[in-house]
N, C-alpha and C positions, 0 to 999 in steps of 0.2 A: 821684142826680142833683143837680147843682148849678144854683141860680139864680141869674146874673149881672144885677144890675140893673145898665145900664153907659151912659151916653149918648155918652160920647165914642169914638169909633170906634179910637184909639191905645192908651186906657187896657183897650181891650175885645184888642184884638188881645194888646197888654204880657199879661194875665191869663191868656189861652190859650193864648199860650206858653209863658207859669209853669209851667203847671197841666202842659202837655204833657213839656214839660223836666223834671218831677219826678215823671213816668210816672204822674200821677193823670188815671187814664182814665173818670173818669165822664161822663155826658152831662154837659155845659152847655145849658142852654134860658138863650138871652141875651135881656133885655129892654128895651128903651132907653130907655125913661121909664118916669115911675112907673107910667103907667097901664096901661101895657102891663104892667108886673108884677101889680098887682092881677087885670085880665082874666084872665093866666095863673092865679095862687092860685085865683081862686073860679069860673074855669070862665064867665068873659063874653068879650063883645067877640067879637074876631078868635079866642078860645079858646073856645067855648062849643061845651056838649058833651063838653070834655075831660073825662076819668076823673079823680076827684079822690081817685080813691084813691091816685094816684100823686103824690107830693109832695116836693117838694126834700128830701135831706138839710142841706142848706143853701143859704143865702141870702145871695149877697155883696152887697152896696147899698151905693153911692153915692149920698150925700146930695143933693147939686145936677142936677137931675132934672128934664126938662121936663115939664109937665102935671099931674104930680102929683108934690112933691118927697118925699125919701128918708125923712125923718119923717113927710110923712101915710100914707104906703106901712105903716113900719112900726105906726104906731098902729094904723091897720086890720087891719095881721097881728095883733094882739095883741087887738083886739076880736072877734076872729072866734074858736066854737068850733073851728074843723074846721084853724086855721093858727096860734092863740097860742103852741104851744108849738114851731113849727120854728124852730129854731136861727136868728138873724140874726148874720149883721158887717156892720158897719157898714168898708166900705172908700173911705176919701177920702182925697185930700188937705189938708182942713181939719184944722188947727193950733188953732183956738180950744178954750175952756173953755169956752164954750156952748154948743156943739155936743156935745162928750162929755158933758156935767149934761145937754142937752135927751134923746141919745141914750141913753141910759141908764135917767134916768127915765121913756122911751117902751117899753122891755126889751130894748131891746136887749143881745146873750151880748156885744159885743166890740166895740173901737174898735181897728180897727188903720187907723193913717197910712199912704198908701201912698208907700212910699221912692220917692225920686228915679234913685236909681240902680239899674241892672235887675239886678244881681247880688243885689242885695238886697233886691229886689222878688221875687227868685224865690227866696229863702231864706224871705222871708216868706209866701210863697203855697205852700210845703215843708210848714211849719210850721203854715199851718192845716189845710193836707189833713189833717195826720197826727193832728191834736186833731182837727178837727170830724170826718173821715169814718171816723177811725180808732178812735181811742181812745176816745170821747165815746160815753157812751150816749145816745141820744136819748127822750124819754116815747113813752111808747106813744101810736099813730094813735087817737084818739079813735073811739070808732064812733055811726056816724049813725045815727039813729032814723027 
């Protein structure tokens, strides 16, 4: 399963067409703010009650995020035992070198830009199926006590 954290309604639709166009069929659970993402990770809010044994193979996030932006989102992934180690990209369109040093040193796996133009937007979203849900081993699911 893939988690889309996405607020823009174009850039959400661009991604699941990617995903579809390059025959990567896993679920997407899309999230449109941050907080909505966290709720999903740890089983609050409008998700509470969810199985949390079920968890993203990955985690696509866009930085600029209502409610809770795409860096507080991911620090909490990473403070948390039961979420630190799923896989994050960080997908934006932010250009800056603050951003990739902020993201990065927050742990995020990956900065990828997202292209402007959709051929290349879907080579790129090719590209990560094929590392994050393919090739990529992921650490083992922690177990809860």
């Amino acid at each position: 399963m893939i988690l889309l954290v996405e607020d823009n309604a174009d850039d959400e639709l661009l991604t699941l067409r990617a995903l579809k166009k390059n025959n990567i069929r896993n679920e997407v659970v899309v999230a449109r703010d941050g907080n909505e993402a966290l709720d999903y990770l740890f089983g609050t809010g409008v998700h509470s009650g969810r199985d949390l044994s079920v968890m993203p193979q990955i985690i696509l996030l866009d930085l600029k995020l209502p409610k809770v932006d795409g860096f507080e989102v991911l620090n909490r992934v990473r403070a948390s035992e039961i979420t630190k180690f799923l896989p994050v990209v960080i997908l934006t369109t932010s250009n800056e070198d603050q951003d990739r040093i902020r993201g990065y040193d927050l742990g995020a796996n990956s900065f990828v830009r997202k292209p402007v133009e959709f051929e290349k937007f879907i080579e790129a979203v090719r590209q990560l199926g094929l590392y994050w849900l393919i090739l990529n081993e992921p650490a083992p699911v922690p177990r809860r006590s």
